[in-house]
PDB file of N, CA, C and O in Angstrom:
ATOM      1  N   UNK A   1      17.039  -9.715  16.253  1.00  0.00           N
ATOM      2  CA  UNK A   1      17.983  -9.419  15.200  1.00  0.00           C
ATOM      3  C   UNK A   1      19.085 -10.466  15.198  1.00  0.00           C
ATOM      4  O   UNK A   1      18.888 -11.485  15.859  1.00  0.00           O
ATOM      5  N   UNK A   2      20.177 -10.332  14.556  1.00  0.00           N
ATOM      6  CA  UNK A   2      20.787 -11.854  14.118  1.00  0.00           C
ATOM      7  C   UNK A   2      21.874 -11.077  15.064  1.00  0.00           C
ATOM      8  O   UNK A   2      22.372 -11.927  15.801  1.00  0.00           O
ATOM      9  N   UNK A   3      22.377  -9.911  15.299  1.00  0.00           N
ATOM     10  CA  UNK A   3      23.334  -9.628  15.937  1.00  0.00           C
ATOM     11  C   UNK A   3      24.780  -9.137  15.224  1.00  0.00           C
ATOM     12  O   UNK A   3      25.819  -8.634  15.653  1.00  0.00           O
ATOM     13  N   UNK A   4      24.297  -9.542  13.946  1.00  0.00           N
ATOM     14  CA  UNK A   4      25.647  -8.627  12.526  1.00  0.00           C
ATOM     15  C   UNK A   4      25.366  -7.501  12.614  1.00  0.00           C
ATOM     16  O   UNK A   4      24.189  -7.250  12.876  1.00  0.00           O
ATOM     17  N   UNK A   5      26.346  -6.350  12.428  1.00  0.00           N
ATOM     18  CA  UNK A   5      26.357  -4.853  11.990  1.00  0.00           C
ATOM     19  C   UNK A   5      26.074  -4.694  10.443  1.00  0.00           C
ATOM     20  O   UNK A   5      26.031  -5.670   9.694  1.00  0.00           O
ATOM     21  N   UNK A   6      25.925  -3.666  10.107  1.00  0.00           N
ATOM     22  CA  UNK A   6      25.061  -3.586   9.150  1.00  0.00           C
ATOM     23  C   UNK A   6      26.403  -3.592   7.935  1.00  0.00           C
ATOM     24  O   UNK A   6      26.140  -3.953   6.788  1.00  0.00           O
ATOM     25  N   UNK A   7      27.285  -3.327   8.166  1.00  0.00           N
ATOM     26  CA  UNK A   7      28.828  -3.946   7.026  1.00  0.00           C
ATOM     27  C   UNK A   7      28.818  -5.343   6.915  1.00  0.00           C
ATOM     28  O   UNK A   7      29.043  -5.987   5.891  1.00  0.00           O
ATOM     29  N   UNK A   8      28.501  -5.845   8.211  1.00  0.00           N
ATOM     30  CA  UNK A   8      28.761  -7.419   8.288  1.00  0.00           C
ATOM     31  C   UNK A   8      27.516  -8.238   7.430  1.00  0.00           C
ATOM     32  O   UNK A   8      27.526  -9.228   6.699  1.00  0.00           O
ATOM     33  N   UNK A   9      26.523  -7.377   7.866  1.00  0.00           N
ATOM     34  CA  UNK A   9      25.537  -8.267   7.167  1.00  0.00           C
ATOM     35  C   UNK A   9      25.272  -7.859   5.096  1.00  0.00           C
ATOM     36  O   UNK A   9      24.838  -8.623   4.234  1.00  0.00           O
ATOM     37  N   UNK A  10      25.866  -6.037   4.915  1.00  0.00           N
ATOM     38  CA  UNK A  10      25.896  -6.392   3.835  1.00  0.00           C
ATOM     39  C   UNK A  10      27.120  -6.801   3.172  1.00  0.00           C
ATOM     40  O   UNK A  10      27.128  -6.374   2.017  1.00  0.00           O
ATOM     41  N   UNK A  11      28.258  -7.534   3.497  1.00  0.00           N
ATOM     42  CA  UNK A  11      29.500  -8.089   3.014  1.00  0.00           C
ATOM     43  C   UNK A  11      29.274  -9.700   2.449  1.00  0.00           C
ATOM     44  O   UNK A  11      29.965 -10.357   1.670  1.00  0.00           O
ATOM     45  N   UNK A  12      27.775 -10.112   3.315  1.00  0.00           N
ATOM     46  CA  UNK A  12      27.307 -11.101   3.724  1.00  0.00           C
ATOM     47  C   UNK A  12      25.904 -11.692   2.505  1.00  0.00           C
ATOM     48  O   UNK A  12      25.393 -12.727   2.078  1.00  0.00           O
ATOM     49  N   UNK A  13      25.808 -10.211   2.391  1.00  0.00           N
ATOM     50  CA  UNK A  13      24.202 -10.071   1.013  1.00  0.00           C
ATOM     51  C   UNK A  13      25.473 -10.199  -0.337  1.00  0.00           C
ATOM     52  O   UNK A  13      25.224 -10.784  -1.392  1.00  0.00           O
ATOM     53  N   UNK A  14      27.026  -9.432   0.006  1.00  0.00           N
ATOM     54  CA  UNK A  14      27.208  -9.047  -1.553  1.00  0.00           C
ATOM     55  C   UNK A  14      27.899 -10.532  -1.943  1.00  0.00           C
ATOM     56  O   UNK A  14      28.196 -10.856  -3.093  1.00  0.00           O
ATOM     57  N   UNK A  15      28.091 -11.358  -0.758  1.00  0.00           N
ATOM     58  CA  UNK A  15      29.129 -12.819  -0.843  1.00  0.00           C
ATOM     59  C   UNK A  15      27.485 -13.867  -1.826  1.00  0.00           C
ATOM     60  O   UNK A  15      27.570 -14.484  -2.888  1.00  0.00           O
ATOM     61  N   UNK A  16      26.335 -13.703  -1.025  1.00  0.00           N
ATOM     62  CA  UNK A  16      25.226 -14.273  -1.819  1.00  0.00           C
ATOM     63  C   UNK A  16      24.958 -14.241  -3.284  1.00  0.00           C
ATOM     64  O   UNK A  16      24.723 -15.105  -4.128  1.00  0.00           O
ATOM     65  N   UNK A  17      25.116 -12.476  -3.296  1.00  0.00           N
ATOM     66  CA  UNK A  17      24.519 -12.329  -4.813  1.00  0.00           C
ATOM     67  C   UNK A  17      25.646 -12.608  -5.461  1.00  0.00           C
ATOM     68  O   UNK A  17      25.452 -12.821  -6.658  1.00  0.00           O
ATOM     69  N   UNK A  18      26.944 -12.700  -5.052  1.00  0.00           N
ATOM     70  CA  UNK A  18      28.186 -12.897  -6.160  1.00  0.00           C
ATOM     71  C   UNK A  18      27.883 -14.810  -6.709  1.00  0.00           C
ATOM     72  O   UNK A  18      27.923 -15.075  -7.911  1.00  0.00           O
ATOM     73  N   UNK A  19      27.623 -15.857  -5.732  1.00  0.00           N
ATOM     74  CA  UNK A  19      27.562 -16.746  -5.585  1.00  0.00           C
ATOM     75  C   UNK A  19      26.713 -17.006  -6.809  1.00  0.00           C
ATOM     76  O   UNK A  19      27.025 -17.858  -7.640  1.00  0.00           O
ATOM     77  N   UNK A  20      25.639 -16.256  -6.899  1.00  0.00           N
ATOM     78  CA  UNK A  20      23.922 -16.356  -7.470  1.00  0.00           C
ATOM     79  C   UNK A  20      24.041 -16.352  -8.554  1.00  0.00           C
ATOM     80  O   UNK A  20      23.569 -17.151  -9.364  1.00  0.00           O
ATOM     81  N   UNK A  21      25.150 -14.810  -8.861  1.00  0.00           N
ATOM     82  CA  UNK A  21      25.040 -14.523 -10.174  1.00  0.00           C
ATOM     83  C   UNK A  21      26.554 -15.485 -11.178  1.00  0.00           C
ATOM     84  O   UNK A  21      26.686 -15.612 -12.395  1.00  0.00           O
ATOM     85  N   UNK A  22      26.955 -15.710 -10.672  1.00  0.00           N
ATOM     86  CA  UNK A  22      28.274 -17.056 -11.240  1.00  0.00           C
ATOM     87  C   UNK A  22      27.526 -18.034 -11.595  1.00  0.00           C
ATOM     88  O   UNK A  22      27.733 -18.664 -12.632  1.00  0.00           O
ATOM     89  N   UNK A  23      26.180 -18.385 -10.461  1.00  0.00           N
ATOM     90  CA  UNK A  23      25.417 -19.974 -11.086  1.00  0.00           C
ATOM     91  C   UNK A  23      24.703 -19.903 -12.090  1.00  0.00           C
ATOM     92  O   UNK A  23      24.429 -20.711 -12.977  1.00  0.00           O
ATOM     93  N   UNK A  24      24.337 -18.577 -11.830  1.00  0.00           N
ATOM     94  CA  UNK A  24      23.375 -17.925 -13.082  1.00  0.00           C
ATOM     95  C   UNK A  24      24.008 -17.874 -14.339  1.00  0.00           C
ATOM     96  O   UNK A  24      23.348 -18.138 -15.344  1.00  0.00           O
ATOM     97  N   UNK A  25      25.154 -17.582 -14.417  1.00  0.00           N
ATOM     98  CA  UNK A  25      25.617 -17.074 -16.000  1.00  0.00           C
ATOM     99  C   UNK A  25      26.154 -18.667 -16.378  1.00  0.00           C
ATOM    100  O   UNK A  25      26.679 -18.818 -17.481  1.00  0.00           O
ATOM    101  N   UNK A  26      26.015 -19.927 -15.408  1.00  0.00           N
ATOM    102  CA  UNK A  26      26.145 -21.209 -15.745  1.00  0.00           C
ATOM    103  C   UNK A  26      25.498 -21.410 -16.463  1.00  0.00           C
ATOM    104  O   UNK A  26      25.680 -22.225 -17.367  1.00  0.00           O
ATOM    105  N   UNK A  27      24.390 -20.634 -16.270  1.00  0.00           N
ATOM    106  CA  UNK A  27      22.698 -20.949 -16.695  1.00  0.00           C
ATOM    107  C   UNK A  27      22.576 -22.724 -15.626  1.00  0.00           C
ATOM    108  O   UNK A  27      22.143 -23.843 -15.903  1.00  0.00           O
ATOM    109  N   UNK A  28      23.144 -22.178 -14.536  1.00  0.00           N
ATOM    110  CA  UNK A  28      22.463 -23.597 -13.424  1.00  0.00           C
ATOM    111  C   UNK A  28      20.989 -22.894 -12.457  1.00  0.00           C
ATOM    112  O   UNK A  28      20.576 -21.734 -12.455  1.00  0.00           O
ATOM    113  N   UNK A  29      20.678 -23.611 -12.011  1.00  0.00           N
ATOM    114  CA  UNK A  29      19.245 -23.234 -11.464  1.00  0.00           C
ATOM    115  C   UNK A  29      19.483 -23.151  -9.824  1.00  0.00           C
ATOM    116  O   UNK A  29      19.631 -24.174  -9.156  1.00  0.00           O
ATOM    117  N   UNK A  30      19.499 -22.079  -9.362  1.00  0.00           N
ATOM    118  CA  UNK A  30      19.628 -22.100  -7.716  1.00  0.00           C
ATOM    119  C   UNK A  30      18.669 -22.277  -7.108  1.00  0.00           C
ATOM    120  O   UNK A  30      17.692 -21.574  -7.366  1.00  0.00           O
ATOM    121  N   UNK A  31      18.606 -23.090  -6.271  1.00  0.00           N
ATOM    122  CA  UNK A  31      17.664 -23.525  -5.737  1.00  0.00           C
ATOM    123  C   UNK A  31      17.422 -23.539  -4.378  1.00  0.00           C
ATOM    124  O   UNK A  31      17.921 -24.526  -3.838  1.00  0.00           O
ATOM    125  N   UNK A  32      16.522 -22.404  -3.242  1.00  0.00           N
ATOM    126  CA  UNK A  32      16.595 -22.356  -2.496  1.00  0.00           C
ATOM    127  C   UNK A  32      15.390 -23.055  -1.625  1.00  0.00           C
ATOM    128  O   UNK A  32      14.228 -22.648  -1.602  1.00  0.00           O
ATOM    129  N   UNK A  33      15.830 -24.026  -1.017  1.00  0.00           N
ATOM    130  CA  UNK A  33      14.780 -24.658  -0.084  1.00  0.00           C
ATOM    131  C   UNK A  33      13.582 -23.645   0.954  1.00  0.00           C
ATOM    132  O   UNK A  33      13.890 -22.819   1.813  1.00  0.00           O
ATOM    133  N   UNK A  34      12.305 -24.024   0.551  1.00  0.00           N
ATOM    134  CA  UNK A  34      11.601 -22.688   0.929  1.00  0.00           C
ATOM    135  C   UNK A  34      11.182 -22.199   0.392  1.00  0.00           C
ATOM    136  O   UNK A  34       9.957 -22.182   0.512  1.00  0.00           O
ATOM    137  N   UNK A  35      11.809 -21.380  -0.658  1.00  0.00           N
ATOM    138  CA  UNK A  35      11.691 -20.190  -1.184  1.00  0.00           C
ATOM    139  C   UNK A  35      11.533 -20.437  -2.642  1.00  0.00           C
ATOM    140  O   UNK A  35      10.330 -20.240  -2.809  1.00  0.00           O
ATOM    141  N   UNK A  36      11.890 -20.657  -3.447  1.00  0.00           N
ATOM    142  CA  UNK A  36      12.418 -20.604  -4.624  1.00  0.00           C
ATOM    143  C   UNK A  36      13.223 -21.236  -5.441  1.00  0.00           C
ATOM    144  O   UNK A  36      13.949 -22.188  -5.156  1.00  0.00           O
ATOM    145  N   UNK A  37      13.080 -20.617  -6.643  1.00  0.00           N
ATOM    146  CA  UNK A  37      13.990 -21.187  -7.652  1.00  0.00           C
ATOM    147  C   UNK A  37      14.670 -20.161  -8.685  1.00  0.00           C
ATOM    148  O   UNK A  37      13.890 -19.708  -9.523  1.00  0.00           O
ATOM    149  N   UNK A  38      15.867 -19.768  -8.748  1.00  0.00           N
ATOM    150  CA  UNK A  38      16.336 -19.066  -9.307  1.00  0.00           C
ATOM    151  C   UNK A  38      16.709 -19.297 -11.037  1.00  0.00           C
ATOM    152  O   UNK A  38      17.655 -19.784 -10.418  1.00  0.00           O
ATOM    153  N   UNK A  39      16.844 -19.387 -11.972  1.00  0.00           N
ATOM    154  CA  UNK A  39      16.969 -19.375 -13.334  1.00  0.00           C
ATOM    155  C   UNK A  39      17.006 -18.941 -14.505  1.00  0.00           C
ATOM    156  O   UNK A  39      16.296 -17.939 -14.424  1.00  0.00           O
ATOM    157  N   UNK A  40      17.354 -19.014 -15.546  1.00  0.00           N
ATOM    158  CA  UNK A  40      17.423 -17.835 -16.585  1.00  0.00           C
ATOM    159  C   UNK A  40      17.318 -18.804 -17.572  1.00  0.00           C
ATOM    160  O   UNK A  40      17.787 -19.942 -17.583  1.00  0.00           O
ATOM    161  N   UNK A  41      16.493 -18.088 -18.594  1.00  0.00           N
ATOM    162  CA  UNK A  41      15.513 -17.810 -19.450  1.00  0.00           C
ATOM    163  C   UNK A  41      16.010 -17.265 -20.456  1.00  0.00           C
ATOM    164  O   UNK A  41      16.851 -16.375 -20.332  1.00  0.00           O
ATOM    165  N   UNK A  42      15.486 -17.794 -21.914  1.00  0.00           N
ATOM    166  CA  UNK A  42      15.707 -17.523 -22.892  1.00  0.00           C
ATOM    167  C   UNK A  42      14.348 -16.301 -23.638  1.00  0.00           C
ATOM    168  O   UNK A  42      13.327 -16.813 -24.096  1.00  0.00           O
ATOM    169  N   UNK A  43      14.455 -15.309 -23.658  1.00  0.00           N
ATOM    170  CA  UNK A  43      13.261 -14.425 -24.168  1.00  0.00           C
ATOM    171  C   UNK A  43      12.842 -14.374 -25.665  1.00  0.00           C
ATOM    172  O   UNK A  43      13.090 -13.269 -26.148  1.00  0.00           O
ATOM    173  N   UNK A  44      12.458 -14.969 -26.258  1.00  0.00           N
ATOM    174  CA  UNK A  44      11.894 -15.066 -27.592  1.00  0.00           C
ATOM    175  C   UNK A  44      12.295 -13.282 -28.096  1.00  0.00           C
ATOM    176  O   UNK A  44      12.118 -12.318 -27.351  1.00  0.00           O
ATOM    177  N   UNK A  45      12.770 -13.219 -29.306  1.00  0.00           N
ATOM    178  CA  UNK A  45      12.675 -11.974 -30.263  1.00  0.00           C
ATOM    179  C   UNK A  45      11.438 -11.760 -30.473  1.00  0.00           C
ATOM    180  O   UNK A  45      10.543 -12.591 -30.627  1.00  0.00           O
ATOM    181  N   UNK A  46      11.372 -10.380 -30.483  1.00  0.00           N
ATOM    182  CA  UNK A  46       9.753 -10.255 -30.943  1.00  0.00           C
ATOM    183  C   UNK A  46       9.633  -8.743 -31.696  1.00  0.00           C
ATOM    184  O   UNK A  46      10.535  -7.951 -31.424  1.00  0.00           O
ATOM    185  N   UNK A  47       8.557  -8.290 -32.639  1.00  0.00           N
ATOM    186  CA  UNK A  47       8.352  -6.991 -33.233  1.00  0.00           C
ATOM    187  C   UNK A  47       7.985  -6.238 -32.449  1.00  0.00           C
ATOM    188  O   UNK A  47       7.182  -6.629 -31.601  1.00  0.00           O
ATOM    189  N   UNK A  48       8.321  -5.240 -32.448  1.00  0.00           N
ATOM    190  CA  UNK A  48       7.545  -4.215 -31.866  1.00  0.00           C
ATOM    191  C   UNK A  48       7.371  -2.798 -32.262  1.00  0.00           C
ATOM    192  O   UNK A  48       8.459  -2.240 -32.398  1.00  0.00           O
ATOM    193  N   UNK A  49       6.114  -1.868 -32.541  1.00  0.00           N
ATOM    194  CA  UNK A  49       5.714  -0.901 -33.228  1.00  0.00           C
ATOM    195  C   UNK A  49       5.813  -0.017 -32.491  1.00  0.00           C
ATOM    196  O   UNK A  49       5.148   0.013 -31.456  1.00  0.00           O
ATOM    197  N   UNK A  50       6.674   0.943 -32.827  1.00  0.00           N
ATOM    198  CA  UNK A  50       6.437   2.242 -32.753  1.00  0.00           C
ATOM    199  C   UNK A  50       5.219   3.210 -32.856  1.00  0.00           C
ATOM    200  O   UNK A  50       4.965   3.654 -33.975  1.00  0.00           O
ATOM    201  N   UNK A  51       4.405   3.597 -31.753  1.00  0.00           N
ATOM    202  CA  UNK A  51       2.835   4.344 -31.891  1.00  0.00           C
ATOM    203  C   UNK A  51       3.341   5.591 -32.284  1.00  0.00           C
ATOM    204  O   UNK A  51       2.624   5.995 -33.199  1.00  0.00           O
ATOM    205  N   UNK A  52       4.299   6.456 -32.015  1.00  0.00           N
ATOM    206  CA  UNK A  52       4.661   7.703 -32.415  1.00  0.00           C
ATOM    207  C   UNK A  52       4.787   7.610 -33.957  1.00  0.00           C
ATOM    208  O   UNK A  52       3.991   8.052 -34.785  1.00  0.00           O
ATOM    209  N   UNK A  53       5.889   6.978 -34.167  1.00  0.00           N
ATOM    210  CA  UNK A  53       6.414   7.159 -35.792  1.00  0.00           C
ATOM    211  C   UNK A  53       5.727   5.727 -36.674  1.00  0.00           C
ATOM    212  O   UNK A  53       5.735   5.873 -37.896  1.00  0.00           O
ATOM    213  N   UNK A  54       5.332   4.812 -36.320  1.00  0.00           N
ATOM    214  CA  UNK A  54       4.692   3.515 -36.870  1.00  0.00           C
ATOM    215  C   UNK A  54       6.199   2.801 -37.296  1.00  0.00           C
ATOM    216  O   UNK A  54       6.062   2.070 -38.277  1.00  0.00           O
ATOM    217  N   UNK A  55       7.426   2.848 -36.840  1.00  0.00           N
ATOM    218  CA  UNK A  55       8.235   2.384 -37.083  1.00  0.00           C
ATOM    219  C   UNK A  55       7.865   0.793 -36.586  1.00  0.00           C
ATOM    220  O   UNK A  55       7.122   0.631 -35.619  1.00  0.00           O
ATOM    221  N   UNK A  56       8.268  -0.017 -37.100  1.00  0.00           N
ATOM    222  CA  UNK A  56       8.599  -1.442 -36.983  1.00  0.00           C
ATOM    223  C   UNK A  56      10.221  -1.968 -36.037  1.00  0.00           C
ATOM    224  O   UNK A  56      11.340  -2.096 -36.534  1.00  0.00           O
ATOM    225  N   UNK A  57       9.819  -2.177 -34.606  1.00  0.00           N
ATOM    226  CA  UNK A  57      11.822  -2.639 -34.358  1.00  0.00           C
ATOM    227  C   UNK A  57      11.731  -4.051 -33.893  1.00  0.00           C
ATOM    228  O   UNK A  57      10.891  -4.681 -33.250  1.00  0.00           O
ATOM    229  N   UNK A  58      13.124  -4.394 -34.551  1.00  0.00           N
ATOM    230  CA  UNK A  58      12.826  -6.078 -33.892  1.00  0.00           C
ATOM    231  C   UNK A  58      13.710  -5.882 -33.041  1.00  0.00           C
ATOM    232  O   UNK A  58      14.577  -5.009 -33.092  1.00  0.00           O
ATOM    233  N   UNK A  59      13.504  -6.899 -31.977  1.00  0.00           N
ATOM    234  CA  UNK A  59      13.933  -6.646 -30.217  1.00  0.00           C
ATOM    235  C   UNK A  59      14.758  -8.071 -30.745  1.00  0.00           C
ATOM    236  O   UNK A  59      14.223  -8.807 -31.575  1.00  0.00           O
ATOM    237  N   UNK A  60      15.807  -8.305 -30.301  1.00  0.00           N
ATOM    238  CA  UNK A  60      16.358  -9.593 -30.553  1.00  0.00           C
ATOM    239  C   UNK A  60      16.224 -10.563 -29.106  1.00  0.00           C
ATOM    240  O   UNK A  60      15.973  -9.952 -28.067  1.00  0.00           O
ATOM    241  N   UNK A  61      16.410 -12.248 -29.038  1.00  0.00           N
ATOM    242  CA  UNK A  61      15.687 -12.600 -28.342  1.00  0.00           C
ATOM    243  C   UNK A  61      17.642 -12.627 -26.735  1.00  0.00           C
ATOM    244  O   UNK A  61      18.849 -12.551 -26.963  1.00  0.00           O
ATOM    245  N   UNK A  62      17.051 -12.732 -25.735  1.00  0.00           N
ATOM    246  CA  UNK A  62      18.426 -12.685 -24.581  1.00  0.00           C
ATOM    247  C   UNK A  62      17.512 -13.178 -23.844  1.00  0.00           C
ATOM    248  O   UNK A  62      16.293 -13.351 -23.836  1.00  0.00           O
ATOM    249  N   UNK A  63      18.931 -13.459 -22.881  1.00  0.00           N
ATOM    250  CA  UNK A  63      18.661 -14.345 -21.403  1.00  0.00           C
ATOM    251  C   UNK A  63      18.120 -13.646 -20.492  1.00  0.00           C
ATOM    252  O   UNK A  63      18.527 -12.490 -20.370  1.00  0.00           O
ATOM    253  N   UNK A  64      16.874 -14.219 -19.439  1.00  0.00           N
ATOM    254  CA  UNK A  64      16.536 -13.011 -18.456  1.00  0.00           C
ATOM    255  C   UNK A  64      16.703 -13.861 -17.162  1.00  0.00           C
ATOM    256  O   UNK A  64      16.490 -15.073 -17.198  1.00  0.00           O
ATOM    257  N   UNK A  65      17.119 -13.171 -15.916  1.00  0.00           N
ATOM    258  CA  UNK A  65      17.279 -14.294 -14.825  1.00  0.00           C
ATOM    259  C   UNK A  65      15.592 -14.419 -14.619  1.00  0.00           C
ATOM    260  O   UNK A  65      15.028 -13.667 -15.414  1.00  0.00           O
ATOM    261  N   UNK A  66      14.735 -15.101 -13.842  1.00  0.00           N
ATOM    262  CA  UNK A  66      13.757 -15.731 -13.322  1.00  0.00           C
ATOM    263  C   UNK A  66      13.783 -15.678 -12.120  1.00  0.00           C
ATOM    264  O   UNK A  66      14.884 -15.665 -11.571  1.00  0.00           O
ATOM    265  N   UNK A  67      12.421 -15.626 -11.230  1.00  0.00           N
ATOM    266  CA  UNK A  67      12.289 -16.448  -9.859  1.00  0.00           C
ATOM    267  C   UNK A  67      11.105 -17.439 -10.015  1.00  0.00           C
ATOM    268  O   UNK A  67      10.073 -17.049 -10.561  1.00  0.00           O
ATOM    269  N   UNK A  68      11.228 -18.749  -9.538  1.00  0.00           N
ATOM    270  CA  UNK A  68       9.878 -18.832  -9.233  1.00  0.00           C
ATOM    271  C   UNK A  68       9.785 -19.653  -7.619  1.00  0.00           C
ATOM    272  O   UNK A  68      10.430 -20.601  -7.170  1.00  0.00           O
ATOM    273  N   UNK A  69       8.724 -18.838  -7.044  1.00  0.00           N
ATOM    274  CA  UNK A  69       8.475 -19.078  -5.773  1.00  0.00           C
ATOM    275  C   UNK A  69       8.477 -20.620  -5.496  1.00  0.00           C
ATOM    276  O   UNK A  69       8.331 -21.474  -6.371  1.00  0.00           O
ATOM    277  N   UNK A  70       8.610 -20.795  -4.534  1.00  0.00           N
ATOM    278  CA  UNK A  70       8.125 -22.490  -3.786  1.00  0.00           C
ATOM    279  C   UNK A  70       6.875 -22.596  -3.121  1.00  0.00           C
ATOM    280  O   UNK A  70       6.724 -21.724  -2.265  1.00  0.00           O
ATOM    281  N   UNK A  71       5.996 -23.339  -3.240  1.00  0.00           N
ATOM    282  CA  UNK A  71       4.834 -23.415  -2.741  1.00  0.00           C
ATOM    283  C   UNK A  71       4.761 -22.982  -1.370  1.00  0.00           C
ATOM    284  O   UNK A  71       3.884 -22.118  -1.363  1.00  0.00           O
ATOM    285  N   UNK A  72       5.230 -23.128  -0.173  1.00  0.00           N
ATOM    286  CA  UNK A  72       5.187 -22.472   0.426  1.00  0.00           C
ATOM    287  C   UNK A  72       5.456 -21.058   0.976  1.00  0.00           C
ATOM    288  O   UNK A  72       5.006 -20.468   1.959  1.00  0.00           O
ATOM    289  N   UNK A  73       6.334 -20.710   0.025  1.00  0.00           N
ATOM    290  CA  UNK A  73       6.352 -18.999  -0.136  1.00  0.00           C
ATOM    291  C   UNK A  73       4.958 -18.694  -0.845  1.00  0.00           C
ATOM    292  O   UNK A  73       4.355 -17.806  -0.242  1.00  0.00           O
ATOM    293  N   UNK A  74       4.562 -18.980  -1.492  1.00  0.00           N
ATOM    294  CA  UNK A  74       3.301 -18.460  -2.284  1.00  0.00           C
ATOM    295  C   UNK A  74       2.128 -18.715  -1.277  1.00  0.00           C
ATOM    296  O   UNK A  74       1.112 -18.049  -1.478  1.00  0.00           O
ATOM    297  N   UNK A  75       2.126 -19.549  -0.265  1.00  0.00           N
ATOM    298  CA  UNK A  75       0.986 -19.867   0.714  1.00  0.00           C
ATOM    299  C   UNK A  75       0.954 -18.852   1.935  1.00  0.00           C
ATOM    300  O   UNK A  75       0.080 -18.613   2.768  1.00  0.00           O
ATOM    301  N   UNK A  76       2.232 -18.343   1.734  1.00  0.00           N
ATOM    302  CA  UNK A  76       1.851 -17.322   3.058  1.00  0.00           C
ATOM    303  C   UNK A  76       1.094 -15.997   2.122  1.00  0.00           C
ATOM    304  O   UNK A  76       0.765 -14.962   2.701  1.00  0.00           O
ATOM    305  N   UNK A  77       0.980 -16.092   1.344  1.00  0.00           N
ATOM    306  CA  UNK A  77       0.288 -14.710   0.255  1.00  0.00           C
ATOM    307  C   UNK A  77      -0.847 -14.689   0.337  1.00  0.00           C
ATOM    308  O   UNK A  77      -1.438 -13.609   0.369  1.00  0.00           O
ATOM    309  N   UNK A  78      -1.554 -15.969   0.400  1.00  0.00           N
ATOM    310  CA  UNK A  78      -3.446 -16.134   0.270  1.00  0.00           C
ATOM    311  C   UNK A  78      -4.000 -15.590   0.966  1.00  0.00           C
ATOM    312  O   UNK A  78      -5.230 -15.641   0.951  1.00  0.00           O
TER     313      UNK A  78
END
């Protein structure tokens, strides 16, 4: 174990994700050696039908954050 108490280590997760999500709303790309790549994404608008009522709704298009793995994260999966 790393030897943090469990306040210490999540004071430690909430200092990360605050970091993450500031680069994020940069729309900058975090980039973690190893692991990943953090980023956000533009989601295309799109129709979508209602099966109950056959209503028609358009979804308008927003930002979504992303991951995408690093090759070696994806190699320990095979």
């Amino acid at each position: 174990m790393s030897g943090l108490s469990a306040s210490d280590a999540a004071a430690n997760i909430d200092a990360l994700l605050a970091v993450m999500i500031s680069r994020l709303k940069e729309n900058d790309q975090l980039n973690i050696s190893g692991f990943g790549v953090f980023e956000v994404k533009m989601r295309k608008e799109k129709v979508l039908l209602n099966p109950k009522t056959g209503q028609r709704m358009l979804i308008p298009p927003k930002l979504v954050p992303s991951f995408r793995p690093s090759i070696k994260l994806k190699d320990k999966f095979k």
